[in-house]
C-alpha positions as CSV (number, residue, x, y, z in Angstrom):
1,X,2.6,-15.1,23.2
2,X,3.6,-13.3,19.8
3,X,2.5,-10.1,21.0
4,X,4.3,-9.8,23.9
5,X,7.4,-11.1,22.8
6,X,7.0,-8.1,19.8
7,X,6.0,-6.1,22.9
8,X,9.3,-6.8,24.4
9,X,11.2,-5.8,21.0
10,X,10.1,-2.3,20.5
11,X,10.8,-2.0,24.4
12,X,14.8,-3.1,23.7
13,X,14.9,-1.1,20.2
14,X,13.6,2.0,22.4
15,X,16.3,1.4,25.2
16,X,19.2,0.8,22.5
17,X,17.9,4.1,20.5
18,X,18.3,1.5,17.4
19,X,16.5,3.3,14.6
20,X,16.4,0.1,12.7
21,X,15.3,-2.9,15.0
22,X,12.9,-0.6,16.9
23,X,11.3,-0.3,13.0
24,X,11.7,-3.8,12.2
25,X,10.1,-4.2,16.0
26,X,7.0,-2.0,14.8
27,X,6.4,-3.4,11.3
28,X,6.2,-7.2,12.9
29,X,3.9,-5.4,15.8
30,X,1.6,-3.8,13.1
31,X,1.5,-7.6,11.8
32,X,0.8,-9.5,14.8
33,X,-2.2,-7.0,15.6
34,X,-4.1,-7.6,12.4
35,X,-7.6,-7.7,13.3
36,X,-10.0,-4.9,13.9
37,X,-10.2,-5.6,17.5
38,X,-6.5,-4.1,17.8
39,X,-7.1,-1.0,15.2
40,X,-6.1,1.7,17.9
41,X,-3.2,0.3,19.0
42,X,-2.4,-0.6,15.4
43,X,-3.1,3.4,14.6
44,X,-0.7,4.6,17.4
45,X,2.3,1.8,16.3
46,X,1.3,3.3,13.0
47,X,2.2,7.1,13.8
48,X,5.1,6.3,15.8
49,X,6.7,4.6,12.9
50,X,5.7,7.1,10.4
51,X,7.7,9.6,12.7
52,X,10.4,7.4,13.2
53,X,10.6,6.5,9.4
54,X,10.0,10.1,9.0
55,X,12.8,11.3,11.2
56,X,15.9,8.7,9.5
57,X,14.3,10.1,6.2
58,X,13.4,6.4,5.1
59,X,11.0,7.1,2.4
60,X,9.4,3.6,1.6
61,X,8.8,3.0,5.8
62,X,6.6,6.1,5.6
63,X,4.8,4.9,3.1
64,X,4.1,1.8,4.6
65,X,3.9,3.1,8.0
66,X,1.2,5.2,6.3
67,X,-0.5,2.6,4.6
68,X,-1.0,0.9,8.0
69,X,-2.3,4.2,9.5
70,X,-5.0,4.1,6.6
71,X,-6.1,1.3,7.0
72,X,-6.5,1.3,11.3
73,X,-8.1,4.8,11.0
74,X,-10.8,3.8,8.4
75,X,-11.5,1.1,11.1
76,X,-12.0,3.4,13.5
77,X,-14.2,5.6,11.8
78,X,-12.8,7.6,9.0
79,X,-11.7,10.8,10.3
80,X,-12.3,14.0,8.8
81,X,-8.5,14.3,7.4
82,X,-8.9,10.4,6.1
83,X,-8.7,12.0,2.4
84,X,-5.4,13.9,3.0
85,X,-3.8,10.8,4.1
86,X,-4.9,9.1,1.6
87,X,-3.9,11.9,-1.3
88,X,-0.2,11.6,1.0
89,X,-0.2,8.0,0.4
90,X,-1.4,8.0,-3.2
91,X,1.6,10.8,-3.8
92,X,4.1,8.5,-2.0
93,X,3.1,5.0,-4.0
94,X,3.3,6.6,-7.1
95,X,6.7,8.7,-6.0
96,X,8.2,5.6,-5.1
97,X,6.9,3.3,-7.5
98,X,5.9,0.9,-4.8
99,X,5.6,-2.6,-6.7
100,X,2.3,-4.0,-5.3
101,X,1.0,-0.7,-5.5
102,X,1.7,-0.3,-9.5
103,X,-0.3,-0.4,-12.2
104,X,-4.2,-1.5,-12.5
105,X,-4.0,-3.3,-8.6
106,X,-2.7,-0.2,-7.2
107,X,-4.8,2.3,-9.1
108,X,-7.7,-0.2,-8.0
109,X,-6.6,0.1,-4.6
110,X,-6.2,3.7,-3.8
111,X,-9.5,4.2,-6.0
112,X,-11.1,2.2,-3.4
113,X,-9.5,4.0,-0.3
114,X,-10.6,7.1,-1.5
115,X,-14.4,5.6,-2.2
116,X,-14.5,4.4,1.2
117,X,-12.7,7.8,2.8
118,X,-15.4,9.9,0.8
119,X,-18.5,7.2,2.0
120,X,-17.3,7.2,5.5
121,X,-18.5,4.2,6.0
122,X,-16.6,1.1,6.7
């Protein structure tokens, strides 16, 4: 099974201290639990890559690491801080002039994370 075998990754990428497959591990994790069934676990792979990302001061993974906790927490219920993460996210996309998030799709995009943030409902 794909999650167990990604399971096993982050395991060995925690054992090794290996910055880089344990992200690598994380971001194919975040993947293989796509469904809203899994949105808690996806939050909590979410935060541990942000800190990891955050910690080897790779920009672009916290983004993305951030993007995926956006997305697990609106799931979940919007939280009260929902709009700070999004503001942190719209900050880093436009910082880092994230490709898919560019131009009219990304504006669209974060317009539509904030709308949903502010609704709290999902």
């Amino acid at each position: 099974d794909v999650a167990y075998g990604l399971a096993l990754l982050v395991e060995m990428g925690r054992r090794l201290g290996d910055p880089s497959a344990l992200a690598d591990a994380l971001n194919g994790r975040l993947r293989a639990l796509w469904r809203p069934e899994n949105s808690a676990d996806r939050l909590n792979t979410a935060r541990e890559l942000r800190e990891l990302a955050t910690a080897s001061g790779d920009a672009e993974l916290v983004m993305s690491a951030e993007g995926w906790g956006i997305v697990a927490e609106l799931e979940l219920g919007a939280p009260a801080d929902i709009d700070e993460a999004v503001a942190r996210f719209d900050v880093l996309t436009t910082k880092y002039r994230y490709q898919v998030l560019q131009g009219d799709v990304g504006q669209r995009c974060r317009e539509l994370l904030r709308e949903i943030a502010r609704s709290k409902r999902w």
